[in-house]
N, C-alpha and C positions, 0 to 999 in steps of 0.2 A: 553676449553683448548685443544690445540693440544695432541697428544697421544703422546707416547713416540720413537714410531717408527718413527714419524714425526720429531722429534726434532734430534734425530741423522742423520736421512739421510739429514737434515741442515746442520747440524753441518759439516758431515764429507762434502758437498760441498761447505761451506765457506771454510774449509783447503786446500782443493785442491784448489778453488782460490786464496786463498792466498798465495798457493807453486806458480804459475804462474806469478802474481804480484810480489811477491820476486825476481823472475827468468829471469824478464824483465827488473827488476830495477839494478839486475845486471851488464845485457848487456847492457843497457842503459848506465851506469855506466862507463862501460870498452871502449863503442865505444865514449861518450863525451870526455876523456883525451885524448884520440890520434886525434880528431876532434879540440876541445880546441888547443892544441899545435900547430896545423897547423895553424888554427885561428890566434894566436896570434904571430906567426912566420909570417905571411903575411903580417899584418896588418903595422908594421915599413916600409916595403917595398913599400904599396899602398903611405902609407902620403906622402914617401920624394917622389917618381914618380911625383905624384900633388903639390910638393913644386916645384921642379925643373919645370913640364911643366906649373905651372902657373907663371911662371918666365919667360920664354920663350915665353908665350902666349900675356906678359903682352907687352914685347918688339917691339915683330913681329905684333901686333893688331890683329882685328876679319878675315879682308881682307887677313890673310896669310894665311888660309884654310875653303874651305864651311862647316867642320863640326863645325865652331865656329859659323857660322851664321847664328841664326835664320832664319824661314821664316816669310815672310810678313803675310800672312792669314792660321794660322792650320785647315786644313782640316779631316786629318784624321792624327792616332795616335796609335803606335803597341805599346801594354804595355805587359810588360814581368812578370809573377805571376810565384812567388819561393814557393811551397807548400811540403809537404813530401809526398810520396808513403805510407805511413801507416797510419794509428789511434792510438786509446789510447794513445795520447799525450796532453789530456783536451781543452783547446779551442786555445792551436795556430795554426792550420789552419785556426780555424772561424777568429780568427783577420785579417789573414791576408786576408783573402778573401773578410773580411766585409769593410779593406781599399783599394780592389779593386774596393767595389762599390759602396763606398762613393765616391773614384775619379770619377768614370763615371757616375754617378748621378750628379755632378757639372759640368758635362764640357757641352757645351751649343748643341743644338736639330741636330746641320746640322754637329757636328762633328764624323765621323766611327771611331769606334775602331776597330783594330785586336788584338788577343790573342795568345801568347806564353805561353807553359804553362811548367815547370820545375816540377814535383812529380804527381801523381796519383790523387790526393785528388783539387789539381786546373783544373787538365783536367776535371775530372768528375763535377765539379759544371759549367765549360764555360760550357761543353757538353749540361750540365740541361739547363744551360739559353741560349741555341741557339746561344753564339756566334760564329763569322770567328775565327776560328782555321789556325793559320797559320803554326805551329810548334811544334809538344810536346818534351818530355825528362823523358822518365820515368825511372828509376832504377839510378837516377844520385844522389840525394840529399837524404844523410844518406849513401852513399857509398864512396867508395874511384873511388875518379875522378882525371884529371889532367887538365893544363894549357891548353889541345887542345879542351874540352869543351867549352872553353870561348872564344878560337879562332876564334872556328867554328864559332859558334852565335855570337859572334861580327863581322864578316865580312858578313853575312846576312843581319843582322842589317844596318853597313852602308851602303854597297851597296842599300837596299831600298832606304835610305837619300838621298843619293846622285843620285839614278835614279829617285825620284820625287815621289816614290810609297811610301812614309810615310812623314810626315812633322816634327812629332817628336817621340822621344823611351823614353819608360820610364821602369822604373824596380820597383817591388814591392817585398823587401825580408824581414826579420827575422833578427835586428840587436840584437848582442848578449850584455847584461849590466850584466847579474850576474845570480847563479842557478835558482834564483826566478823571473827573470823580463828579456823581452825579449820583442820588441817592432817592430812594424810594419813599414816598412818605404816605401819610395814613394822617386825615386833619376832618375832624368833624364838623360839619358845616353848619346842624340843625341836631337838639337847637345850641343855640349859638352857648361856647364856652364861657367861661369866666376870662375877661382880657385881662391882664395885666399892665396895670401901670406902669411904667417904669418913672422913677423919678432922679433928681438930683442932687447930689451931697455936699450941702453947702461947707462955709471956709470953717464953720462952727462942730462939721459932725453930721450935725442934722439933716435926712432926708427930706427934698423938699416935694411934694406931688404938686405938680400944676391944677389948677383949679378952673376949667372952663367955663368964662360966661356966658349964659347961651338968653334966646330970647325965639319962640318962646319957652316954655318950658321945659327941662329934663324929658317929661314923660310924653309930650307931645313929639320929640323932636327924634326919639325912640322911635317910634313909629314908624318913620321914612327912614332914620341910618339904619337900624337893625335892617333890613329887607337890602337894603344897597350895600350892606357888608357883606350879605351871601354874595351877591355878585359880583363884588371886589375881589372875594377871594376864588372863586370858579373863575373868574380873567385871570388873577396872577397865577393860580395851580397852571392854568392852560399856555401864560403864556412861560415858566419853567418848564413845563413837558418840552414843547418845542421848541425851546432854545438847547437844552441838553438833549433831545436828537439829533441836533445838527452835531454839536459838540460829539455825541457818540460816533456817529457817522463818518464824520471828519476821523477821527482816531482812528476808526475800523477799518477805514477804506486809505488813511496812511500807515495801517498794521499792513494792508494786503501790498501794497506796492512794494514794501519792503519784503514782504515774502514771498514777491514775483522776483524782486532782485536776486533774492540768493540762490532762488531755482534758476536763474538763466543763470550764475554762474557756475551749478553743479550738471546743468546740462552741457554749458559750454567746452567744460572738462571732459565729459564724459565724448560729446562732437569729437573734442582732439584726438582721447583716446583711444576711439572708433577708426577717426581719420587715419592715424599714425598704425595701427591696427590693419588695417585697409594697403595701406603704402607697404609694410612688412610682408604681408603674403605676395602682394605685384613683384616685390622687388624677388621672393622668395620663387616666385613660378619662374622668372627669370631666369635665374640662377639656375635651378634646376634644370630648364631646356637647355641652358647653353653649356651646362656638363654633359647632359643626354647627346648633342649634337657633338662634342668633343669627342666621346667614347666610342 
């Protein structure tokens, strides 16, 4: 059995981890609601963006701009990993890392990858695994950023496409579903997919698609939304990442307080039974002298 000096300098270094964990879960805390808000302030914005230009896309066909149209043979492939600049956030990094390398473990022998890397914790594992680093961004994701981070890197991005140095982009971020669940996604940015419509089912049956007037042209008007949809969607992937590290964060670091509590109460037991332990043998030396001293 530990001594008792052993069990308090436990004791009192579970408390101080526990003030820390507290402390974090706080901040955690305070930067998710105003990350939240923004999140969900964007997101109406991204949908109707992709209702309207998949309307527009749907009219003008793939032939009104190269970013709608595939290439014949993928060769090589810039993928963009959204990870956080920090730790103790329990395993959303690892998801999201481990669905970057489940994509490029399927994708077949004679196709390159390059790397873009968005937080600290995705630079450092391409770094480990050797790969082309084309890009980092570190201090972005968990901070307050704006619309000119997505700019920038969306017009990287295309400019490759369209000068033949990539054949496709894809983006790996942190889609946000709730405090507890938080899921890894994989969203091709380049070139640009088939949007989907969604329409309305009028009192008849009948689906109805909205039909947008535009002025000027369908194909004219392609031009400038296709390029601001890539960085519609590098804002919103960016700002899900860092709204669900917060969320991760928060959970891990109210996982850890709760398993500083239960350790202070199997240390606390064990204190007693030290103590009580302790008091047994004082009482037992006792006893002993004062028969010795009777005989």
């Amino acid at each position: 059995m530990p001594s008792l000096k052993d069990v308090q300098n436990k004791i009192s270094g579970v408390k101080k981890t526990r003030q820390i964990t507290k402390a974090m879960n706080m901040v955690a805390a305070s930067r998710l609601r105003g990350a939240q808000l923004k999140m969900e302030a964007f997101r109406p914005y991204a949908d109707k963006f992709g209702q309207v230009l998949g309307s527009l896309a749907e009219r003008a066909g793939e032939d009104a701009s190269p970013l709608l149209t595939p290439k014949d043979k993928v060769k090589k492939i810039l993928l963009v990993l959204c990870t956080s600049d920090r730790g103790l956030c329990g395993g959303f990094n690892f998801n999201l890392i481990q669905k970057a390398q489940n994509y490029m473990a399927g994708l077949e022998s004679d196709v390159a990858v390059d790397m873009v890397n968005f937080g600290k914790r995705g630079r450092d594992w391409a770094r480990k695994e050797g790969l082309n680093r084309v890009q980092e961004h570190i201090g972005i994701v968990g901070a307050r950023f704006g619309f000119n981070v997505a700019s920038d890197s969306g017009a990287f991005f295309i400019k490759g496409f369209l000068e033949g140095e990539y054949d496709e982009v894809h983006i790996i971020y942190s889609q946000f579903i709730s405090m507890g669940k938080q899921v890894p996604v994989l969203q091709q940015l380049v070139p640009i997919p088939p949007i989907e419509v969604e329409g309305t089912v009028e009192e008849d049956g009948q689906e109805y698609l909205p039909e947008h007037i535009c002025e000027p042209s369908a194909d004219a008007l392609l031009a400038d939304l296709l390029p601001r949809n890539v960085y519609v969607q590098i804002y919103k992937a960016l700002l899900e990442t860092s709204t669900s590290e917060q969320a991760a964060r928060m959970t891990a670091m109210d996982n850890a307080t709760k398993a500083c509590n239960d350790m202070l109460d199997e240390l606390t037991l064990l204190y007693n039974k030290a103590r009580q332990s302790a008091v047994t043998t004082e009482l037992m030396d006792i006893v002993g002298g004062a028969e010795a001293l009777k005989g």
